[in-house]
Each structure stands twice: as C-alpha cells, then as structure tokens.
C-alpha positions in Angstrom: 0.0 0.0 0.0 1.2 3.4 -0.6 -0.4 6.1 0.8 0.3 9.2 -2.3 -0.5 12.0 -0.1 1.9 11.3 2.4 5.5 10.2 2.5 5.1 7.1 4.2 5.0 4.0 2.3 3.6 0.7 3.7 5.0 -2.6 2.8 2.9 -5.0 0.0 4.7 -6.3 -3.2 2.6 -6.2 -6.4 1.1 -9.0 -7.3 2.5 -11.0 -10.1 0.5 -10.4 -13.4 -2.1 -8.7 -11.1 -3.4 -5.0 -11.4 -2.8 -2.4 -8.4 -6.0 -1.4 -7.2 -6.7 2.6 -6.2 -8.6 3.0 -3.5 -9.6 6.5 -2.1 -9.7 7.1 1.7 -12.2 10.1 2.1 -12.8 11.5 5.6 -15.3 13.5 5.7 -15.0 15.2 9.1 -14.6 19.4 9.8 -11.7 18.6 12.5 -8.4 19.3 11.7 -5.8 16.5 12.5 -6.1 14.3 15.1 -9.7 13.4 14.6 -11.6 10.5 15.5 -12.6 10.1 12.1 -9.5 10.0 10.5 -8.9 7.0 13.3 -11.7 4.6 12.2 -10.5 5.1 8.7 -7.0 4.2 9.1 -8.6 1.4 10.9 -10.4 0.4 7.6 -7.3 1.0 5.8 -5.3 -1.8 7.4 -8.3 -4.0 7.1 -8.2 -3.4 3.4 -4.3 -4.2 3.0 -4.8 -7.4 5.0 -7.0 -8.7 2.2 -5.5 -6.6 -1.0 -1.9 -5.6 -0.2 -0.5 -3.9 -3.1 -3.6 -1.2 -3.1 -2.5 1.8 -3.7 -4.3 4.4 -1.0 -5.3 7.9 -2.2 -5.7 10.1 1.2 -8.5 12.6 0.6 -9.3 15.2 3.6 -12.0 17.2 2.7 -11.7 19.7 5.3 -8.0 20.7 3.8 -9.1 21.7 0.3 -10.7 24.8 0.1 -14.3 23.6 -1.6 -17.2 26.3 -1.7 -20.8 26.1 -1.7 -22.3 25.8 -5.2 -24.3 29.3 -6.3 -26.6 26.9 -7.5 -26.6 28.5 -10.9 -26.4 25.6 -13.3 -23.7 27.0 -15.9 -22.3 23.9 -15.6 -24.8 22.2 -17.3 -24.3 24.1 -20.2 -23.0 22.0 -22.5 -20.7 24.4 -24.3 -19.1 25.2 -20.4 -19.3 21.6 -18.9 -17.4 22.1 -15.9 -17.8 24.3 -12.3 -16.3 28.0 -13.2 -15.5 28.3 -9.4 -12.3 28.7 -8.7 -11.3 27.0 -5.6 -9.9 23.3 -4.9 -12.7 21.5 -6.3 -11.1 20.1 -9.3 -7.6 19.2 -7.9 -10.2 17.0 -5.4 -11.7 15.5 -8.6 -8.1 14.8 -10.0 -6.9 13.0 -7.2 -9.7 10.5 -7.2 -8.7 9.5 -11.4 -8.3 6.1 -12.2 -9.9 4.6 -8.2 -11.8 1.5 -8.2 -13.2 1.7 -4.8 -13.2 4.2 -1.8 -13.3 4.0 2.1 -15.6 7.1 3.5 -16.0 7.7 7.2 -17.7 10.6 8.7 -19.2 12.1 11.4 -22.9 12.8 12.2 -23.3 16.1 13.5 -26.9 17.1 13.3 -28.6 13.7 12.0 -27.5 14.0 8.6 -23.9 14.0 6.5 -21.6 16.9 7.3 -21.4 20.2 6.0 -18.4 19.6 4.1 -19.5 16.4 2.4 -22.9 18.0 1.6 -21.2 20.7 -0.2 -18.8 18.5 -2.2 -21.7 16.3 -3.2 -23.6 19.1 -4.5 -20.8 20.4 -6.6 -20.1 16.9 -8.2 -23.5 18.0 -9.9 -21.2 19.6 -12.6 -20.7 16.8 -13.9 -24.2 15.4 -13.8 -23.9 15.3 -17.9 -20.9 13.8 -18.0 -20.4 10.0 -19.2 -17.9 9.4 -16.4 -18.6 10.4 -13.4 -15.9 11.1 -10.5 -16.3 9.6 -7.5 -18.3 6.8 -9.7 -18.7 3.7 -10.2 -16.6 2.6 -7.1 -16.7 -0.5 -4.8 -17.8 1.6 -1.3 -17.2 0.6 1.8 -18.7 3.3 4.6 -18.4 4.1 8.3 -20.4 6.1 10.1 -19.9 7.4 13.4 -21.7 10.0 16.6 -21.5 10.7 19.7 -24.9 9.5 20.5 -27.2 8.5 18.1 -28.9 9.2 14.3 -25.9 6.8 12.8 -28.3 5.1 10.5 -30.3 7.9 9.2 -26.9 9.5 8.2 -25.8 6.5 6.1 -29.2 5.9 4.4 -29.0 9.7 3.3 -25.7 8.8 1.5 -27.3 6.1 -0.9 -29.1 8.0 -3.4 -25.8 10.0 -3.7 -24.3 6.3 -4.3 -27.0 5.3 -6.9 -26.5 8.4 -8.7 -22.7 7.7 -9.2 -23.8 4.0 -9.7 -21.5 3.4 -6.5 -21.9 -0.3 -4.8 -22.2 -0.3 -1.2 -20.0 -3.5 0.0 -20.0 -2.8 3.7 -20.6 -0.3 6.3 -20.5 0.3 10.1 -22.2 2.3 12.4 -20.5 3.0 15.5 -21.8 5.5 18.5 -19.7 6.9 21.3 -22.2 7.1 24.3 -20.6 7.0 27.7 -17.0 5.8 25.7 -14.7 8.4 26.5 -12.5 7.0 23.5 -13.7 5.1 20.4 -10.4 3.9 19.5 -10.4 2.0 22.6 -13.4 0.1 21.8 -14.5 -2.6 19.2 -15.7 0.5 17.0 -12.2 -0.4 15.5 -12.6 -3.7 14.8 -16.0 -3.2 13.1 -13.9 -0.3 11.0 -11.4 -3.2 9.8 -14.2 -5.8 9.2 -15.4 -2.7 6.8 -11.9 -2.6 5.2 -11.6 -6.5 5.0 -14.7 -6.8 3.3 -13.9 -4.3 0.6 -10.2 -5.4 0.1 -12.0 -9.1 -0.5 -14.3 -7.5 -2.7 -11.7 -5.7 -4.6 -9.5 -9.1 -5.1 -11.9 -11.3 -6.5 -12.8 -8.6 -9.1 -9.4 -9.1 -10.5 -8.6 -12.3 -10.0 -10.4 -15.7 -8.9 -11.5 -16.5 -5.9 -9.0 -17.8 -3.0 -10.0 -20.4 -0.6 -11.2 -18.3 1.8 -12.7 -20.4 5.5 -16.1 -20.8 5.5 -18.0 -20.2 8.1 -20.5 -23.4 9.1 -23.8 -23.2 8.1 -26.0 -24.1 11.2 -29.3 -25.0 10.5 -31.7 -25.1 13.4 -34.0 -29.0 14.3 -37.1 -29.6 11.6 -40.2 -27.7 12.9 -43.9 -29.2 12.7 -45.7 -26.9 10.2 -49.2 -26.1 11.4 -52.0 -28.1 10.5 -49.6 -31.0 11.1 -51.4 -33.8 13.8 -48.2 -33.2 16.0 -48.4 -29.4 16.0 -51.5 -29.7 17.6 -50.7 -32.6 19.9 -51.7 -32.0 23.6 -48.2 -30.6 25.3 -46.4 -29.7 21.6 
C-alpha cells in the first residue's frame, strides 16, 4: 500500500500479473488532524491491505481543500461550459480520485445528517451530472459512520441516493456510536472499521482475480419444525 498523499509508504509487493487497485480514503470530518474520524479510517485502511496488499491508497481530507458552496446557478450544465467556473480546490479533489476502483468514506454525524463539508462537495459533483464518467463513480464503497450518540443510520441511508447516482456499490458499512466511551479507538468501533476494510479489500481481489479459498463459516441450520396443521403441531403438550 502506498499512501500518495503522504510520504510514508507501507509494505505489499505487487502482485505478479495482477493490477494495483486505487482505493480513495475520504474523511469527511470538519476537524483538523487528530480526529476521530480520520482513526476509524485508518482502521479500515489496514483491514483493506490485509486482504488486498499492493492497493495503492489515495488520502482525501475534505476539510484541507478549500471547496465552496455551489451558487446553484447551473452553468455547468451548459454543454458548451461543462465544468464548475468556481475557482477553488474543487477540481484538484476531482483529479486526485482518477483512475480509483473503490473508496473508504468515514464521517461524522453532527446534526442527523452528512456533514457540511461532504454535503457541499456532493452538491458540486453535480457539474458533472452530464458527464459520461462520473468522478467519484462507479466505485466498490465501503462506509463508516460514526456519533457521539445516536442518528448513525439515518446519516448513512442519506448517502445512498448520492451512491445510486454515481452508480456506486455499497459493499460494507459500520455504524458505531460513542455514548458514555470516552475513546472510540479503545473500543470494538475499531474492529467493526477493519471488518469494513476487510470486506472491501476481498471485494476488490476477486474482481481481478479468482476467488481464493477463503474459510467458511459453518452453516447451522436449526431442528425440523412441525408446520401447522400437522397432527403433532396440535398434539396435547407440543
């Protein structure tokens, strides 16, 4: 894995023959480093390197790219414009997503719905509403979702029409919520993020290649029922 954003670069050999998978890591959250969110997704991150080593791991921040609000204007649906005429950090966002297969969101829940910041991204990836390829499309998803006490689930069913729209699939997600946890990090939260991750990477290596042996887990079946009507459904004592 190699994260492009930063200089550190994680061990995993490409795969013989294989193709390097890009994956973006998008934290939506409107803290500035160290943030809780940024925590779960790193989580996820590891998850996704266990099971697909050689991905290569765009870092997106939201927060640190200067994105404003669309003006709701609609020039860039004009065919002869075809692109946002904003001038902020909008597009350089787009660019670094080119050429992904998949992406890891996390974000916070701050007032029942998705953050501010992601809100305002998604409404200027209408720009390219037109377009035949999409950014932030087509992608393998896997999503976390995290509070400090509750509306997790209404924030992640608000992101799915965004995902249809891109023709995103959803492959996994967790909800997690702080409550009386003074640290999330501390808690299984992280191990639900790197079941997330997991999932995704596994996701990700079948696409390219066939399917590993992988351990099953055993089916367990529970003891034949009497269905009603039968003589010993009704039996004195059944």
């Amino acid at each position: 894995m190699r994260d492009v954003v930063g200089s550190r670069v994680l061990a995993g050999a490409e795969r013989a023959g294989g193709t390097r998978m890009k994956v973006i890591a998008l934290s939506c959250t409107q803290r500035r480093l160290p943030s809780l969110t940024d925590a779960l997704l790193d989580a996820a991150i590891s998850g996704l390197v266990r099971e697909a080593d050689d991905a290569q791991i765009q870092r997106i921040r939201l927060i640190d790219h200067r994105i404003a609000m669309c003006e709701g204007e609609d020039t860039c649906l004009d065919p002869e414009v075809g692109r946002c005429t904003i001038d902020d950090d909008f597009a350089r966002v787009v660019d670094l997503a080119e050429g992904a297969q998949a992406m890891l969101l996390a974000m916070p829940v701050y007032a029942g719905n998705v953050p501010a910041v992601l809100k305002i991204f998604q409404e200027r990836l209408k720009s390219f509403m037109n377009a035949g390829q999409r950014p932030f499309g087509d992608l393998l998803v896997g999503t976390i979702v995290h509070s400090r006490t509750m509306l997790t689930e209404p924030a992640l069913g608000s992101l799915f029409p965004w995902y249809l729209r891109l023709r995103n699939k959803n492959v996994a997600s967790a909800c997690v919520t702080q409550n009386v946890h003074p640290d999330l990090t501390r808690t299984a939260a992280v191990d639900l993020c790197v079941a997330v991750g997991r999932q995704l990477g596994m996701t990700l290596d079948v696409s390219r290649s066939p399917a590993v042996d992988r351990a099953l887990l055993p089916l367990v079946q529970s003891s034949a029922r009497p269905r009603c009507g039968d003589p010993t459904a009704s039996a004195p004592g059944s």
